[in-house]
Every structure is written in structure tokens, then in C-alpha cells.
VEXKOL-487919 format. One record per residue: residue number from 1; residue in three letters; chain; x, y, z of N, C-alpha, C, O in turn. Coordinates in Angstrom, 1 decimal, padded with zeros to 4 digits. Atoms other than C-alpha are relative to their C-alpha. Layout:
<nukol><pado>NUM</pado><votor>ALA</votor><miba>A</miba><n_px>X</n_px><n_py>Y</n_py><n_pz>Z</n_pz><ca_px>X</ca_px><ca_py>Y</ca_py><ca_pz>Z</ca_pz><c_px>X</c_px><c_py>Y</c_py><c_pz>Z</c_pz><o_px>X</o_px><o_py>Y</o_py><o_pz>Z</o_pz></nukol>
...
This chain:
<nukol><pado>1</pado><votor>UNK</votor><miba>A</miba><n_px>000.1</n_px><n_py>-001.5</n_py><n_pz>-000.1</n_pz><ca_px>002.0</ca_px><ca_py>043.1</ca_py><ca_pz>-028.3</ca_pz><c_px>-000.4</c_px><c_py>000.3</c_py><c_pz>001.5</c_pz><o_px>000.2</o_px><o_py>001.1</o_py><o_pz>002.2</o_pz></nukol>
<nukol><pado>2</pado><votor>UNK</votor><miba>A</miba><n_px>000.9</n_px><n_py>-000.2</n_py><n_pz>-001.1</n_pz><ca_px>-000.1</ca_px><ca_py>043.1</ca_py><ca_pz>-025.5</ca_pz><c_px>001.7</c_px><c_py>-000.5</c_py><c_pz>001.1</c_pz><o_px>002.3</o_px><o_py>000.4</o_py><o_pz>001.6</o_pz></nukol>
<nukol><pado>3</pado><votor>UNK</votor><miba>A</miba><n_px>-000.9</n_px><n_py>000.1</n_py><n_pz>-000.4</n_pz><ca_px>003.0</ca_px><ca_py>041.1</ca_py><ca_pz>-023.7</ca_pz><c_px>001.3</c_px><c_py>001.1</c_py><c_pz>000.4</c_pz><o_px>002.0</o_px><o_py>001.3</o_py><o_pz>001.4</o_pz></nukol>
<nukol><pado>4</pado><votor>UNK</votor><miba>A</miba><n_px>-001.5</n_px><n_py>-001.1</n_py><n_pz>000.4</n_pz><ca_px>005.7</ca_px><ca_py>043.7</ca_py><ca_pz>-024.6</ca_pz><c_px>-000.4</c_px><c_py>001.5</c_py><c_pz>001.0</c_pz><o_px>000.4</o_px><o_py>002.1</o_py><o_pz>001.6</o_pz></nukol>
<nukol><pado>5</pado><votor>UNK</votor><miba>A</miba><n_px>000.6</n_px><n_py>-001.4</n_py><n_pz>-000.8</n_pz><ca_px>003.3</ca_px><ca_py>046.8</ca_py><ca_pz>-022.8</ca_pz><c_px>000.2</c_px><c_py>-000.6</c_py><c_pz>001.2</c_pz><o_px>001.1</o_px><o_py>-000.1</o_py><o_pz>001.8</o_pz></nukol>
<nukol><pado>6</pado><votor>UNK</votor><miba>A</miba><n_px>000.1</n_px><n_py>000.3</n_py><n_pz>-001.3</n_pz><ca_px>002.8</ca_px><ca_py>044.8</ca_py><ca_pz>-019.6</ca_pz><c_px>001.6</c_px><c_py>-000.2</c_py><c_pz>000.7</c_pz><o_px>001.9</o_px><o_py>000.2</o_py><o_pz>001.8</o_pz></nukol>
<nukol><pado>7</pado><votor>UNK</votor><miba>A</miba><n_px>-001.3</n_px><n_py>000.4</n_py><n_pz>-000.6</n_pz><ca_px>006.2</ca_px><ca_py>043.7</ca_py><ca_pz>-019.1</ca_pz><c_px>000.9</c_px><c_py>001.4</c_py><c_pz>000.1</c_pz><o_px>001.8</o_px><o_py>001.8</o_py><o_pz>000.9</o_pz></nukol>
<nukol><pado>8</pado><votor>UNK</votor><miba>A</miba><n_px>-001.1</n_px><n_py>-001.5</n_py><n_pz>-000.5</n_pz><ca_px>007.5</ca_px><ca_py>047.5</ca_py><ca_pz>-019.8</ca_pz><c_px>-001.0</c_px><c_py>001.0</c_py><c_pz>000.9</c_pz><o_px>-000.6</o_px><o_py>002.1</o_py><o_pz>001.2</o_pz></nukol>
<nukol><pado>9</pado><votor>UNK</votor><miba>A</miba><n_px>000.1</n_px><n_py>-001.2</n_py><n_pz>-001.2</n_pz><ca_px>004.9</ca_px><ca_py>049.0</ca_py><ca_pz>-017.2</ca_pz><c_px>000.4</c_px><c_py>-000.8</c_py><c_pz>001.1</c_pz><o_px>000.3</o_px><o_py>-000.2</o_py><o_pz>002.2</o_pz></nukol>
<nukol><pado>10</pado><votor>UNK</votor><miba>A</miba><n_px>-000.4</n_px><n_py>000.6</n_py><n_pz>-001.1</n_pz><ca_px>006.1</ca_px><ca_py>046.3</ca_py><ca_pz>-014.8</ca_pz><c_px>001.4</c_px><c_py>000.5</c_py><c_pz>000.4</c_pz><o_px>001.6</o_px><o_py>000.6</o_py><o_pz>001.6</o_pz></nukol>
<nukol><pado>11</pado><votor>UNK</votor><miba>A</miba><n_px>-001.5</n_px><n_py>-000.3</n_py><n_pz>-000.1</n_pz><ca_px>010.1</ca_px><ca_py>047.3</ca_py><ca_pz>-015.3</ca_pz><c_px>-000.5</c_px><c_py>001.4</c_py><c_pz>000.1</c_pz><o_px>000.5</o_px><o_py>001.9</o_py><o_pz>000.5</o_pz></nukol>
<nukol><pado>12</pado><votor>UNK</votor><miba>A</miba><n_px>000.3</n_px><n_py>-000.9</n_py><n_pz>-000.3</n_pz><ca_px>008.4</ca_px><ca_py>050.7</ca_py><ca_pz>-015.1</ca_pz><c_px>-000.3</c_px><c_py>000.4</c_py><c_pz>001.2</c_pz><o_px>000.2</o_px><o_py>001.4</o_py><o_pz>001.6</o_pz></nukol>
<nukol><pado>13</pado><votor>UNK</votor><miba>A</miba><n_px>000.0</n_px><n_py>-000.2</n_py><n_pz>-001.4</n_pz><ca_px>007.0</ca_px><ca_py>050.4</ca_py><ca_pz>-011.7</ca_pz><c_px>000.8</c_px><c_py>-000.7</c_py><c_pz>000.7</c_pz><o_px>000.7</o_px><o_py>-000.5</o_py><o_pz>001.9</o_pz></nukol>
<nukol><pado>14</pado><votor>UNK</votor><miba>A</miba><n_px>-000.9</n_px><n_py>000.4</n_py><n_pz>-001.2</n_pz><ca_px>010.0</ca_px><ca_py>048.2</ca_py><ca_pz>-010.3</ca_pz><c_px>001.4</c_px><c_py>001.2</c_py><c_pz>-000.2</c_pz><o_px>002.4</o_px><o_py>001.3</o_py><o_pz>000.5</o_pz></nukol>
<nukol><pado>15</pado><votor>UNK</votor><miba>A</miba><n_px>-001.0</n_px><n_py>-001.1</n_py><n_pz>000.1</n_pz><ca_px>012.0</ca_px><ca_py>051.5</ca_py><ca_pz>-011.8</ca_pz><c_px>000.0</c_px><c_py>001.3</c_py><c_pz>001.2</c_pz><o_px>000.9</o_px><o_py>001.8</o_py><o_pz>001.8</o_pz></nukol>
<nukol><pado>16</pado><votor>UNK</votor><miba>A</miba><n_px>000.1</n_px><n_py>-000.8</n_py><n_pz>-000.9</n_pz><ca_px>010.3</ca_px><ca_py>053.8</ca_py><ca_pz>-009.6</ca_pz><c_px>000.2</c_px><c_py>-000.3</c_py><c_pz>001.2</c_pz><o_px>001.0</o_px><o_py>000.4</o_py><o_pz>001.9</o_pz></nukol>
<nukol><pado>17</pado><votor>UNK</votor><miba>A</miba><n_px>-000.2</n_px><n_py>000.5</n_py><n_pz>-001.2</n_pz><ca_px>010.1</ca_px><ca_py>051.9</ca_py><ca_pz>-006.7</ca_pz><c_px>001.6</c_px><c_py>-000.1</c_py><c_pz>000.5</c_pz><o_px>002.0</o_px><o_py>000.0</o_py><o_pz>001.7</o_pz></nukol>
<nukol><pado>18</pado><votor>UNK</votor><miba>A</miba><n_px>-001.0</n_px><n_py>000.2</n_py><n_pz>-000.6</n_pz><ca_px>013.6</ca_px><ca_py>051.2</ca_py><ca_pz>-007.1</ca_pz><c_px>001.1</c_px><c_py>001.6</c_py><c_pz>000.3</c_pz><o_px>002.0</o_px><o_py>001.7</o_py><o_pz>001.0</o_pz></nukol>
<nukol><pado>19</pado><votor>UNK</votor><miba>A</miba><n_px>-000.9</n_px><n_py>-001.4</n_py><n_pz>-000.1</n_pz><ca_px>015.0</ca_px><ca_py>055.0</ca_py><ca_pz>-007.4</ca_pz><c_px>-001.1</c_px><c_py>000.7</c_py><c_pz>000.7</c_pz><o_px>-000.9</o_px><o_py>001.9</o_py><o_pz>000.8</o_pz></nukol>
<nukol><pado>20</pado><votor>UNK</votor><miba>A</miba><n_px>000.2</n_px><n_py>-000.9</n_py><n_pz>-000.7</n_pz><ca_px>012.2</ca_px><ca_py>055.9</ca_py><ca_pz>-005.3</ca_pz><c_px>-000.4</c_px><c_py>001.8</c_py><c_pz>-000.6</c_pz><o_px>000.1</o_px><o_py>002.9</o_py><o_pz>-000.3</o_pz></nukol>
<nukol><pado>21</pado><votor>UNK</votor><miba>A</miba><n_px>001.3</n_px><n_py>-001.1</n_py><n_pz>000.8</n_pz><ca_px>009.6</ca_px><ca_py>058.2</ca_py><ca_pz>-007.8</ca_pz><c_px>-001.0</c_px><c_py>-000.2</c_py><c_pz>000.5</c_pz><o_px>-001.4</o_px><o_py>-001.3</o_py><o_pz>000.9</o_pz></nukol>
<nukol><pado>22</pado><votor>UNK</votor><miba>A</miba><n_px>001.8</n_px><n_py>-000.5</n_py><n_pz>-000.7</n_pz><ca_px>006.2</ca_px><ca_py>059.6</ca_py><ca_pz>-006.5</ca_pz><c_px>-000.2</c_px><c_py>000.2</c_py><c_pz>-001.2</c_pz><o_px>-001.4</o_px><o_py>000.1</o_py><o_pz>-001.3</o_pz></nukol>
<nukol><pado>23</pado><votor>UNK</votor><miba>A</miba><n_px>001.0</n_px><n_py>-001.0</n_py><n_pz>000.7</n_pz><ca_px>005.5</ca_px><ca_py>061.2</ca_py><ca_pz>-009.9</ca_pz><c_px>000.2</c_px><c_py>-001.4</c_py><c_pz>-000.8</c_pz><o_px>000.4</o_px><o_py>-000.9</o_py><o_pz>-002.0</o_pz></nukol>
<nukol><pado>24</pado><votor>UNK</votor><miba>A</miba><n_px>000.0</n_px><n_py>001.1</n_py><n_pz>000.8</n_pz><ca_px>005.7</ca_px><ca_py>057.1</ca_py><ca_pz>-011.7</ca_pz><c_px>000.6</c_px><c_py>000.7</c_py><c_pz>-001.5</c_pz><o_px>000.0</o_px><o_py>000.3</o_py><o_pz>-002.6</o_pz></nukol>
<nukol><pado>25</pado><votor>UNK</votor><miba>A</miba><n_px>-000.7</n_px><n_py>-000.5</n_py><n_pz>001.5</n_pz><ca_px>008.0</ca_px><ca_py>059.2</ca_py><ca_pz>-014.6</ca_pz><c_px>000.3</c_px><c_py>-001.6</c_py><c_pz>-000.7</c_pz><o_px>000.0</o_px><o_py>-002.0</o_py><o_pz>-001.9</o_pz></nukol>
<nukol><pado>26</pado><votor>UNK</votor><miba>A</miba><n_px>-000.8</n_px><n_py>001.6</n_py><n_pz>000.7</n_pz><ca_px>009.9</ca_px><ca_py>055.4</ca_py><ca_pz>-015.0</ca_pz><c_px>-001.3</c_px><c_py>-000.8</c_py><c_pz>-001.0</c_pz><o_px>-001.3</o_px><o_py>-001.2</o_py><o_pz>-002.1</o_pz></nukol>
<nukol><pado>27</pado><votor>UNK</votor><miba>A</miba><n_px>000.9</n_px><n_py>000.9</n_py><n_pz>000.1</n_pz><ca_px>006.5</ca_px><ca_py>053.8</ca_py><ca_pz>-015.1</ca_pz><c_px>-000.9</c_px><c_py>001.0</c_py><c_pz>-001.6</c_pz><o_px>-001.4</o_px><o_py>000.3</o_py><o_pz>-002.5</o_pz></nukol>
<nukol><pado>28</pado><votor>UNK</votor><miba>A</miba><n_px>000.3</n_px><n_py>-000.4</n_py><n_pz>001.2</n_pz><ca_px>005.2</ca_px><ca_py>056.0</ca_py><ca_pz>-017.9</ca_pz><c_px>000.9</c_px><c_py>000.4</c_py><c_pz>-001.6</c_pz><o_px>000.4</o_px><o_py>000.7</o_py><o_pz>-002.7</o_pz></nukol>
<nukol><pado>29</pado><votor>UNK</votor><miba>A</miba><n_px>-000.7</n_px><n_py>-000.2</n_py><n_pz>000.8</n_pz><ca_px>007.9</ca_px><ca_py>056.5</ca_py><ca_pz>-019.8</ca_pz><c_px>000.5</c_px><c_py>-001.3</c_py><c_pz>-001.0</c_pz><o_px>000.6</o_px><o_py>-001.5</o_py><o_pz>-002.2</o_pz></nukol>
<nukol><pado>30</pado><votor>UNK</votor><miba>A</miba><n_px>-000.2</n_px><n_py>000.8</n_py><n_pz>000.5</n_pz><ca_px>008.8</ca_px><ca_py>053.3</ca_py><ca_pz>-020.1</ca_pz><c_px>-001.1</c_px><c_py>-001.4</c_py><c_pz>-000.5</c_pz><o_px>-000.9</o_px><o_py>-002.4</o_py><o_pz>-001.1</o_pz></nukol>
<nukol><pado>31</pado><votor>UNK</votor><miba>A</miba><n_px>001.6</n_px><n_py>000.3</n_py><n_pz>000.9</n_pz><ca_px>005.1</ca_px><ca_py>052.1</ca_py><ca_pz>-020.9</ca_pz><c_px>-000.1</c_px><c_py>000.6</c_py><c_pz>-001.3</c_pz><o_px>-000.3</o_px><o_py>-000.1</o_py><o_pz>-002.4</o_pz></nukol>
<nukol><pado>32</pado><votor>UNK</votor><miba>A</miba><n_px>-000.2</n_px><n_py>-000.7</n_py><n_pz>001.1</n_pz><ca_px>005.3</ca_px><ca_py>054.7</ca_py><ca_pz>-023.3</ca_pz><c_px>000.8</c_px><c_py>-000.6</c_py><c_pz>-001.3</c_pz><o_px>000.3</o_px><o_py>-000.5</o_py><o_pz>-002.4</o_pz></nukol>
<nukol><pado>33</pado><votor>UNK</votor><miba>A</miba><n_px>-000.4</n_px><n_py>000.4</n_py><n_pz>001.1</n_pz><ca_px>007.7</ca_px><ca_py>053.0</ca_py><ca_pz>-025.4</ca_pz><c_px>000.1</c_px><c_py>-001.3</c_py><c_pz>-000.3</c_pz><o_px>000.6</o_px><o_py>-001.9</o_py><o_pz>-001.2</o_pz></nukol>
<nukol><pado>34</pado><votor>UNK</votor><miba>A</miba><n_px>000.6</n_px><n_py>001.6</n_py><n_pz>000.7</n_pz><ca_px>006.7</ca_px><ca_py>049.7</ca_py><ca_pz>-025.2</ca_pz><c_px>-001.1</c_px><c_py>-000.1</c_py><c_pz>-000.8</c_pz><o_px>-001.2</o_px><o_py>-001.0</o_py><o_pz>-001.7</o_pz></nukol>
<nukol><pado>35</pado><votor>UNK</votor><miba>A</miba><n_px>000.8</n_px><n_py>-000.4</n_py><n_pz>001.1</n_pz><ca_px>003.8</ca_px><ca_py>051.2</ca_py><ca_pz>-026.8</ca_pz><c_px>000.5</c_px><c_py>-000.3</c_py><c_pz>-001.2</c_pz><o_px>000.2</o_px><o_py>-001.3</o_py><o_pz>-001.9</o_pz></nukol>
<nukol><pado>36</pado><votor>UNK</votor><miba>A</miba><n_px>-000.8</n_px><n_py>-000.5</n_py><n_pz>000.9</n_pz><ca_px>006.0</ca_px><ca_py>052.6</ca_py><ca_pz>-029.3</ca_pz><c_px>000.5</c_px><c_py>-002.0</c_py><c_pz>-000.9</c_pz><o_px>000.1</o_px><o_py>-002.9</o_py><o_pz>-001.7</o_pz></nukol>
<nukol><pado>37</pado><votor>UNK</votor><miba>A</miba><n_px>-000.9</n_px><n_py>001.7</n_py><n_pz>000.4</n_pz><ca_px>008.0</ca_px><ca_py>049.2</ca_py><ca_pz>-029.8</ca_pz><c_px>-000.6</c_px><c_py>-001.0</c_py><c_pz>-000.6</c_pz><o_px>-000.2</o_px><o_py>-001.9</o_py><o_pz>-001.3</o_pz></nukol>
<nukol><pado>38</pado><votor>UNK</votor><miba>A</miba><n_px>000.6</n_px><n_py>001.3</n_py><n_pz>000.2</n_pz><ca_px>005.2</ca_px><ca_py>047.4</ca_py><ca_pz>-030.1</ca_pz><c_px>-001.1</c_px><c_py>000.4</c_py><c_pz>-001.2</c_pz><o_px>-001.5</o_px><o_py>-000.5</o_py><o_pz>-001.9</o_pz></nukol>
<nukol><pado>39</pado><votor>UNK</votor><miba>A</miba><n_px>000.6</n_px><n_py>-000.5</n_py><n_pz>001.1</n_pz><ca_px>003.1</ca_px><ca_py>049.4</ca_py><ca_pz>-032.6</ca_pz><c_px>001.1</c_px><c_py>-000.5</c_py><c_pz>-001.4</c_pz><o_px>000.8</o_px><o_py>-001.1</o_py><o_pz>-002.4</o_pz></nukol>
<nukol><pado>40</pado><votor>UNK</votor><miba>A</miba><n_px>-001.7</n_px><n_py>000.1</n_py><n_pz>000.6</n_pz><ca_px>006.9</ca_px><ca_py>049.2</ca_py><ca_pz>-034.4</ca_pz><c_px>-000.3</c_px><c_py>-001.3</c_py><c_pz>-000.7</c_pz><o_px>-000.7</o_px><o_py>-001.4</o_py><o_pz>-001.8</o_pz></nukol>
<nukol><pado>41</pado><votor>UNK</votor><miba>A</miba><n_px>000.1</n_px><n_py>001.7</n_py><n_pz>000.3</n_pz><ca_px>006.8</ca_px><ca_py>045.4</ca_py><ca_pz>-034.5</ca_pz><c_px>-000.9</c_px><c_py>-000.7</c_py><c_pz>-000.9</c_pz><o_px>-000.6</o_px><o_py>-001.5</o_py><o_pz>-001.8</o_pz></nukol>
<nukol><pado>42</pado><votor>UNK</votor><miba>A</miba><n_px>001.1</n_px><n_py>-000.1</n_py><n_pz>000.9</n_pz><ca_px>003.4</ca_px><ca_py>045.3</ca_py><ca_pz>-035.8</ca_pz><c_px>-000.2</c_px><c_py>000.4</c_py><c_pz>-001.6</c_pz><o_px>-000.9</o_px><o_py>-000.1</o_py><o_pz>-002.5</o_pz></nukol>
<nukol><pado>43</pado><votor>UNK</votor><miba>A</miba><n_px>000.3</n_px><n_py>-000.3</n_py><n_pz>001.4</n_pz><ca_px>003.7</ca_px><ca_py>047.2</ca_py><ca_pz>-038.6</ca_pz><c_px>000.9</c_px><c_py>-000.5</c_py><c_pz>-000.9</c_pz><o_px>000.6</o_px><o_py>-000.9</o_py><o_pz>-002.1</o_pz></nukol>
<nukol><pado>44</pado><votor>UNK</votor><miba>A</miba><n_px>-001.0</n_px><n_py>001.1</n_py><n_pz>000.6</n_pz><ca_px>006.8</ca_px><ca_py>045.5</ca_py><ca_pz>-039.5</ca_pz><c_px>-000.3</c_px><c_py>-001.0</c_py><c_pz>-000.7</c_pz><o_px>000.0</o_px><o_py>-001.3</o_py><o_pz>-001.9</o_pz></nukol>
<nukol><pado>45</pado><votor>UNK</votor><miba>A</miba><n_px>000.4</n_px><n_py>001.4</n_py><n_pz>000.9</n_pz><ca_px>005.1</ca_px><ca_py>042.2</ca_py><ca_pz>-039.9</ca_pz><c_px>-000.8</c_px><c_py>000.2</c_py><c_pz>-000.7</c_pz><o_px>-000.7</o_px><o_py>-000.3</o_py><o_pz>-001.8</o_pz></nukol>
<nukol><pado>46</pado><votor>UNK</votor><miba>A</miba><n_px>000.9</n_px><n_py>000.1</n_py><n_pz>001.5</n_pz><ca_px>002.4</ca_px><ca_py>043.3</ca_py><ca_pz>-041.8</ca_pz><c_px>000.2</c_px><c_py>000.3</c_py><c_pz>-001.1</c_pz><o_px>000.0</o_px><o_py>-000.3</o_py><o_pz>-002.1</o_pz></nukol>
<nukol><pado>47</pado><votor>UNK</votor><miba>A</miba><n_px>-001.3</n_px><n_py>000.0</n_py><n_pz>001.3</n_pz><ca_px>004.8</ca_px><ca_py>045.2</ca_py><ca_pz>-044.2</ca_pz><c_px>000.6</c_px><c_py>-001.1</c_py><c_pz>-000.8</c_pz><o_px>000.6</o_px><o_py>-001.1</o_py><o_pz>-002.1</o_pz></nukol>
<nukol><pado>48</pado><votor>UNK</votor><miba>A</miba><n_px>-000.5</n_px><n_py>000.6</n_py><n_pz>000.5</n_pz><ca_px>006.7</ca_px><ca_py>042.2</ca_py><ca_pz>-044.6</ca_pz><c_px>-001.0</c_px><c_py>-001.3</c_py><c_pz>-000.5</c_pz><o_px>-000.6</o_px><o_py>-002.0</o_py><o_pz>-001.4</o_pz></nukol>
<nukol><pado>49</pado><votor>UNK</votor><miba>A</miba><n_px>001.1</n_px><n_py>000.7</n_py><n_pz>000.5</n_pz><ca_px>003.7</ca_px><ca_py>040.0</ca_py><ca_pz>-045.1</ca_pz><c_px>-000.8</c_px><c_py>000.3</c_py><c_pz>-001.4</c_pz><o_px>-001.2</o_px><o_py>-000.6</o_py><o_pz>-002.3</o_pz></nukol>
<nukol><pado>50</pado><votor>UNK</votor><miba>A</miba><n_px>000.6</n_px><n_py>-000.6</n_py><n_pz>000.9</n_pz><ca_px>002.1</ca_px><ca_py>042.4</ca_py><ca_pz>-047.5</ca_pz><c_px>001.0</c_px><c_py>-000.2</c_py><c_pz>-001.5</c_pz><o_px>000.6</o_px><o_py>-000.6</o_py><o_pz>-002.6</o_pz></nukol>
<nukol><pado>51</pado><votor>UNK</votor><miba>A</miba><n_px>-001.1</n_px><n_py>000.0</n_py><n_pz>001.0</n_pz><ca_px>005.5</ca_px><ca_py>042.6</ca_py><ca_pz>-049.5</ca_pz><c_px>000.3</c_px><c_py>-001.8</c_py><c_pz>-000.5</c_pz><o_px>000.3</o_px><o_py>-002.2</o_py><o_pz>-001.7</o_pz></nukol>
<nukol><pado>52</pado><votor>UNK</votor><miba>A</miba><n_px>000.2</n_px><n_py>001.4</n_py><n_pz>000.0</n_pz><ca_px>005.7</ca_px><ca_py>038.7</ca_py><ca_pz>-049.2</ca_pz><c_px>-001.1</c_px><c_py>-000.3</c_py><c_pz>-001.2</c_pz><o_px>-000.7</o_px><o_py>-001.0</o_py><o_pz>-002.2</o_pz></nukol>
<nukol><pado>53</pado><votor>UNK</votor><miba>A</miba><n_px>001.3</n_px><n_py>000.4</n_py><n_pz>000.6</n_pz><ca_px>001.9</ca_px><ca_py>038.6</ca_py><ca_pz>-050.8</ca_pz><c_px>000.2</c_px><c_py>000.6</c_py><c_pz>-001.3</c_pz><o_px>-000.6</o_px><o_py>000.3</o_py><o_pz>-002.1</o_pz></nukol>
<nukol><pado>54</pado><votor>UNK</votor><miba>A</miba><n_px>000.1</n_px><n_py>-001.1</n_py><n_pz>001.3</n_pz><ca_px>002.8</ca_px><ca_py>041.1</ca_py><ca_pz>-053.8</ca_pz><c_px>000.8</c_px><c_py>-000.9</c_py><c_pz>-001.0</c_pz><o_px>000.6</o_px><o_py>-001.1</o_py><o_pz>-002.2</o_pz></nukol>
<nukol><pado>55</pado><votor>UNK</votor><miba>A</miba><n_px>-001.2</n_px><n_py>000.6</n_py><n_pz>000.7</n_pz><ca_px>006.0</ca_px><ca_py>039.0</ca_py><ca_pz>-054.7</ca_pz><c_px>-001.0</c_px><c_py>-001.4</c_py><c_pz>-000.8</c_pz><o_px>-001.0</o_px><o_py>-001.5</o_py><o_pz>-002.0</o_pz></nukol>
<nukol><pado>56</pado><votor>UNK</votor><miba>A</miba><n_px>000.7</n_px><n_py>000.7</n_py><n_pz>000.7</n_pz><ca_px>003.9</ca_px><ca_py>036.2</ca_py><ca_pz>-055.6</ca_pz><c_px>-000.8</c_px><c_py>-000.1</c_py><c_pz>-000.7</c_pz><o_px>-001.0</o_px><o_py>-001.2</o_py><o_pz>-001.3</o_pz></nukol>
């Protein structure tokens, strides 16, 4: 999880840097949904774990 945030505020600040943003929009936007993605993922496994634990 923690992985997935760092790597998308890194492609976030090599976004701005590369198109040349002052207001870091790339770098938050695309932090923002590594959030997203990674909250996502999370809940996934433990759904599928949970559902896993019921069946037996």
C-alpha cells in the first residue's frame, strides 16, 4: 500500500516537472489516486479473505 502512494507521488512530481506545473496539480492528483487504488486493493483482499473464511 504504502508502495503504490509513493511511487504515484513520484510519477506525480516527475509529471509536473515534466510539463512544467507550479501548482503540483500531476503530483496531487495522481497521489490522490494511488490513495484511491490502494484503499481499492485493500479492501478487496480482506473481502476475499473474509468470503474465503465463511465458506469453510
Amino acid at each position: 500500500m504504502g508502495l503504490t502512494i509513493y511511487l504515484g507521488s513520484k510519477l506525480g512530481e516527475w509529471l509536473d516537472v515534466k510539463f512544467n506545473n507550479t501548482d503540483q496539480l500531476y503530483y496531487k492528483v495522481v497521489t490522490l489516486i494511488a490513495v484511491f487504488v490502494s484503499m481499492g486493493s485493500v479492501i478487496f483482499q480482506v473481502l476475499k479473505l473474509t468470503n474465503k473464511d465463511s465458506d469453510d
